[in-house]
N, C-alpha and C positions, 0 to 999 in steps of 0.2 A: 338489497343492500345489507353487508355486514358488519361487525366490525372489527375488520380486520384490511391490513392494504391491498391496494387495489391490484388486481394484475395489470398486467402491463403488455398490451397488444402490441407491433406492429405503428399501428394508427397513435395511440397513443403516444407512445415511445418518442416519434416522429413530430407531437404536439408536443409533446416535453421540453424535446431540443429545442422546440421555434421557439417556445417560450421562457424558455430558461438559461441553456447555453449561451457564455460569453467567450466561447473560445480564440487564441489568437490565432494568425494567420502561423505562427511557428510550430504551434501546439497542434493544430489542424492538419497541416505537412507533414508532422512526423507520424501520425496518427494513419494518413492515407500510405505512407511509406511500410510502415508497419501491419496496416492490410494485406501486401501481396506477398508476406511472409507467409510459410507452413503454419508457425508457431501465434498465428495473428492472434490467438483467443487470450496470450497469455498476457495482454495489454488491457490493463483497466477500461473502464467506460467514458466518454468523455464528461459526461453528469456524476461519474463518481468522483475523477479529477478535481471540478470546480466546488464539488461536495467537499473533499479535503483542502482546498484552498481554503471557504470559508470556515471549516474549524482552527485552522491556522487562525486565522486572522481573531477570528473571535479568542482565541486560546493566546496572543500578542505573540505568536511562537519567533523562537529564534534561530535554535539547533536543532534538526531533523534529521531521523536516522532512517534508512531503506534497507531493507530485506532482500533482495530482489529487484535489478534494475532492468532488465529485460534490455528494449529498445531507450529508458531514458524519459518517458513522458511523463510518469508519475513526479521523479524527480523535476524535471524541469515545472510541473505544475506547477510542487510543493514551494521549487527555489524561485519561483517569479512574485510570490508574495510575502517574502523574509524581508527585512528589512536591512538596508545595505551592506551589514556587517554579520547578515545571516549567513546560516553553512546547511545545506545537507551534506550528507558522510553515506553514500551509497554503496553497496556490496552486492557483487557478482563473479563468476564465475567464467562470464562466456567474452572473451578479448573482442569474438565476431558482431555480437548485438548491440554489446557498449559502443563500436566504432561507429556506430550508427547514432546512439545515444551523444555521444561527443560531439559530431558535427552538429547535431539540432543545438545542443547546450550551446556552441561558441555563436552560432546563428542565431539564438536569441539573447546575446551575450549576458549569460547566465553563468558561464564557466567557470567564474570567480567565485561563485556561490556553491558550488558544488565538487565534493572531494569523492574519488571514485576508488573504492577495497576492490584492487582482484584478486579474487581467490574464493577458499571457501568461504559462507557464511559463517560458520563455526569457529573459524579461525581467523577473521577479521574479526569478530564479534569480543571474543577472546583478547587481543590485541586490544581495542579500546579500551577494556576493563583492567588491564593491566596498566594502561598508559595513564590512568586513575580518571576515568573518563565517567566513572559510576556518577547518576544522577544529575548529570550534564546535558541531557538532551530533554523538549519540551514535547517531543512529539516522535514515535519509533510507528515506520508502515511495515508488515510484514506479507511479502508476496512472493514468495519461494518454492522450494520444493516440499513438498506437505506432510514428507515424513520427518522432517528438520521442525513442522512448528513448533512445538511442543520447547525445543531446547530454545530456539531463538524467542520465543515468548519467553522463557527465564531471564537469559540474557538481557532482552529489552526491558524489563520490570528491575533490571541493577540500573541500566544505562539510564533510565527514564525517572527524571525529579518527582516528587510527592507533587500530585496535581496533574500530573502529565498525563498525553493518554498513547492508549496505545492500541492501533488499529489492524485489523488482519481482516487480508482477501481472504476469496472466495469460499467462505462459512457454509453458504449453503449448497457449494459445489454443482450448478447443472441440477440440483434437487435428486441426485443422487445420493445424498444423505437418508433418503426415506426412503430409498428403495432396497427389501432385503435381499436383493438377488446380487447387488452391488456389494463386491467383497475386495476388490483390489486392495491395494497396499496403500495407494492415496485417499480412496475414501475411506479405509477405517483409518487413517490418522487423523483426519479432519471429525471424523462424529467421534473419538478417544478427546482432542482437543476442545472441541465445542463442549463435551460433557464435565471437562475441568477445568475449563473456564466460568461455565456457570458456576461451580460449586468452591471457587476461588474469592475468599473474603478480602484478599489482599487488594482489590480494583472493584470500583461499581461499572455495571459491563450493560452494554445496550448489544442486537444483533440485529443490523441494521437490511433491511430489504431490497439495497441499490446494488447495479450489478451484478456480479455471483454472490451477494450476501459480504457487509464489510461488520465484523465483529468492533468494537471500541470498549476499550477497558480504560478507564481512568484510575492511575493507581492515586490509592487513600494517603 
């Protein structure tokens, strides 16, 4: 025994879920829909989901901002525990995966609670900050393309209140971050990102061990 967390088998994994997952019956449908995609990997964990649920809650969140909507699960997570006049504000790019995303939201009649950017990240992002949208949001997820994070963490640290935090996927990338034969364009954006965000005094930062590694900055 060390101390450090545990790995995560298989077996265990599998004990996790028994014992910890609350997932519903809408979130679990799109979740299997979203498996016999190509793209399946690019959907959070269900333990990371309900992990972002209860920071919400614990955080009384209201307005939630997304990076990255893929299929729609994260958002509908995030918008099943806002409180009825809560809003995510999610940004994407792809008409094809949000159509997907949409049906689950109206099916969990979530709809109302969730406002969908198409287009770039960058240029939604953009857009809110001009609509004087700065420091209006309790809580920014970011799960995008990994050469983008760096700008959309700016962004989210305008859009995001004193107090707020702000969360980014896969930190630890597959654990390809420690590998030095790994040189792609995605993994050195994400070990470039990881290494300025530790050294960022603007937010107290945790780098969280769930799923592919969830960063949290809480800005000061």
């Amino acid at each position: 025994m060390t101390n450090r967390s545990i790995q995560m088998t298989e077996a265990l994994h599998a004990y996790l879920l028994a014992h910890s997952l609350r997932e519903d019956a809408v979130l679990q449908a799109l979740r299997e829909e979203t498996a016999s995609l190509p793209e399946r990997n690019m959907q959070i964990s269900p333990e990371q989901g309900q992990f972002m649920q209860l920071l919400l809650r614990l955080m009384g969140a209201r307005r939630c901002l997304e990076v990255g909507t893929f299929t729609g699960y994260s958002a509908l997570a995030m918008a099943q525990v806002l409180p009825a006049d809560g809003e995510v504000v999610t940004c994407d790019c792809s008409e094809e995966w949000t159509r997907i995303a949409s049906r689950y939201w109206q099916q969990a009649g979530m709809q109302q609670r969730i406002v969908l950017k198409l287009g770039t990240a960058a240029d939604s992002l953009a857009a809110l900050l001009d609509e004087g949208q700065g420091g209006r949001f309790d809580f920014a997820f970011i799960d995008a393309d990994k050469a983008g994070y760096a700008h959309y963490y700016e962004s989210c640290l305008q859009l995001v209140r004193a107090g707020g935090l702000i969360a980014i996927d896969n930190t630890l990338w597959d654990g390809r971050v420690v590998d030095p034969a790994t040189t792609d364009t995605a993994t050195e954006a994400i070990r470039a990102f990881n290494a300025a965000l530790h050294a960022d005094t603007r937010v107290d930062i945790s780098m969280v061990p769930i799923g592919d590694g969830l960063s949290l900055a809480r800005k000061r």
